[in-house]
C-alpha positions as CSV (number, residue, x, y, z in Angstrom):
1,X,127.2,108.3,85.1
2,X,129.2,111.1,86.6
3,X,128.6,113.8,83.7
4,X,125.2,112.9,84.0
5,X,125.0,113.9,87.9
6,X,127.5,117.0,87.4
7,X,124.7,118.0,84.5
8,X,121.8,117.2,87.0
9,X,123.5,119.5,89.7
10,X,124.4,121.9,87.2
11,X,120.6,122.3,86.2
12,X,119.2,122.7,90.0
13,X,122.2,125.1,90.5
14,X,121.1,127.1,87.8
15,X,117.3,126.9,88.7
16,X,118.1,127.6,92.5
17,X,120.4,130.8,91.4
18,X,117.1,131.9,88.8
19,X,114.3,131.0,92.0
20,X,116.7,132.9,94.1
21,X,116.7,136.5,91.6
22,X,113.1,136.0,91.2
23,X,112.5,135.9,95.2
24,X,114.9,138.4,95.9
25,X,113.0,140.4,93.6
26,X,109.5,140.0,94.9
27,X,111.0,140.5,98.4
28,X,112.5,143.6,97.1
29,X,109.2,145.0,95.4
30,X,107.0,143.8,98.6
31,X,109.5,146.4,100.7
32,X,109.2,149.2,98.3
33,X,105.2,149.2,98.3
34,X,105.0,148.4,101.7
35,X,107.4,151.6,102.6
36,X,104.9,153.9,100.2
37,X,102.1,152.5,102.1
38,X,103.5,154.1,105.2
39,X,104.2,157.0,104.1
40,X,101.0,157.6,102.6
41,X,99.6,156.6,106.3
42,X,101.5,159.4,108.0
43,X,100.8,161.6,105.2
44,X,97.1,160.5,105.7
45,X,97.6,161.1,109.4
46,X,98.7,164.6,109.1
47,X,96.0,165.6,106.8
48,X,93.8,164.6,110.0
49,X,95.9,166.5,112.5
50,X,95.5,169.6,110.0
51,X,93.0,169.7,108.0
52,X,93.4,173.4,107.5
53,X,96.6,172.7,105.5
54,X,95.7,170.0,103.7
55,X,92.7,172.3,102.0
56,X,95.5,174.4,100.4
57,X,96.6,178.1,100.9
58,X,94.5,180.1,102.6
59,X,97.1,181.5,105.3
60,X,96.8,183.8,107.7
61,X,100.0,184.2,109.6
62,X,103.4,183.6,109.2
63,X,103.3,180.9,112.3
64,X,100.8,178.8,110.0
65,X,102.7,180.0,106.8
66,X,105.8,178.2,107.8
67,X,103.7,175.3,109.2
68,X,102.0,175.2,106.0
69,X,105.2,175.4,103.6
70,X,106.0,172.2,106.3
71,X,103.1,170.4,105.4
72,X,103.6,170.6,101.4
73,X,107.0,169.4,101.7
74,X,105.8,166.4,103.4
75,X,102.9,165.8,101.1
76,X,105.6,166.3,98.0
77,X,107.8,164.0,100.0
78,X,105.1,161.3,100.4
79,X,103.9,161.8,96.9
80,X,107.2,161.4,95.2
81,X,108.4,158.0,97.1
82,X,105.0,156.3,96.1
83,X,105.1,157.6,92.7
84,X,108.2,156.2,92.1
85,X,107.2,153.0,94.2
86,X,103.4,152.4,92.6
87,X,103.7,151.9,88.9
88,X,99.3,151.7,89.2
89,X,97.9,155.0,87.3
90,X,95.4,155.1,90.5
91,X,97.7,155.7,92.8
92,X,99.2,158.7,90.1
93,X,95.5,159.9,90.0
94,X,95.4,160.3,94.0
95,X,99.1,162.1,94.3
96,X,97.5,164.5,91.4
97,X,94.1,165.2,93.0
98,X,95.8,165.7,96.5
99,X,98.2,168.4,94.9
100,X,95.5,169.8,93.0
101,X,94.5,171.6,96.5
102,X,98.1,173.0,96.9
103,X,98.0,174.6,93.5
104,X,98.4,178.3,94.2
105,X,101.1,177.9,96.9
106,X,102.4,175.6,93.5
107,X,102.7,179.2,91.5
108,X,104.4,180.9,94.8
109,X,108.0,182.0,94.4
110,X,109.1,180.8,97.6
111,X,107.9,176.9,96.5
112,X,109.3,177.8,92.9
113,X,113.0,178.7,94.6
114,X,112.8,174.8,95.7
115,X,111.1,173.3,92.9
116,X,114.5,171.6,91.3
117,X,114.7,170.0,94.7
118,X,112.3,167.2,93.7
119,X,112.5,164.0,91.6
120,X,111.8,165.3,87.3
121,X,108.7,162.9,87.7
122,X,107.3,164.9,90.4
123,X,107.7,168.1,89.3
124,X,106.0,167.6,85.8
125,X,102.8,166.8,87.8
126,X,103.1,170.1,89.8
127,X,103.5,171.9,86.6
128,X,100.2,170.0,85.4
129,X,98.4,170.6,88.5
130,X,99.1,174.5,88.2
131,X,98.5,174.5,84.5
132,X,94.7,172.5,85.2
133,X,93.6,175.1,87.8
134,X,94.9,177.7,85.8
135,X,92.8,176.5,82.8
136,X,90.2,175.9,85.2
137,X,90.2,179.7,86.6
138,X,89.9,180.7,83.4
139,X,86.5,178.7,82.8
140,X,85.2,180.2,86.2
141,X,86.1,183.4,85.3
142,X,83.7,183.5,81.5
């Protein structure tokens, strides 16, 4: 009778420990989405506050140069974190299409200086966001 009861607590050990990973894991996933969702809220915000920089590069000064160079980073920074968060080919479509307006300051030397800075992932869409308007000059221009 007592193996019997050391087996039965074995097996709800066991299936407690596996309910545990699998909750721990949920919880875990539920905080990384819910931290992409923010940021892509502030990044949404700013895009409000400037919509001037969120166009792309058409600068005028130095003042709005810096504030522009600003602004990427934080989209990059935004973009990278739920990239890495949102496995949903959606949400890669969106990071794309919002980069896709930043796409000359892309081909700049001062962003190329700092491209290593930012996660492999990320930096293979920048180099196919420069390589589509690039291809899409090109049709423009026959």
């Amino acid at each position: 009778m007592k193996t019997k009861l050391d087996f039965a607590a074995l097996i709800v050990s066991i299936l407690a420990l596996i309910i545990s990973a699998y909750t721990y894991k949920q919880t875990e996933n539920i905080q990384k989405e819910t931290t992409a969702y923010t940021l892509w809220q502030q990044y949404l915000q700013l895009t409000v506050a400037y919509p001037e920089l969120a166009q792309g590069m058409r600068l005028k000064s130095d003042s709005v140069c810096r504030r522009y160079e600003w602004f990427v980073a934080n989209t990059l920074g935004a973009a990278e974190i739920v990239y890495n968060f949102q496995s949903d080919p959606l949400w890669h479509h969106t990071i794309k299409e919002v980069l896709s307006n930043h796409a000359e300051y892309f081909k700049s030397n001062s962003f190329k200086q700092g491209l290593n800075d930012y996660d492999p992932k990320l930096v293979k869409i920048i180099e196919e966001v420069i390589k589509e308007s690039d291809e899409k000059r090109f049709k423009l221009s026959k």
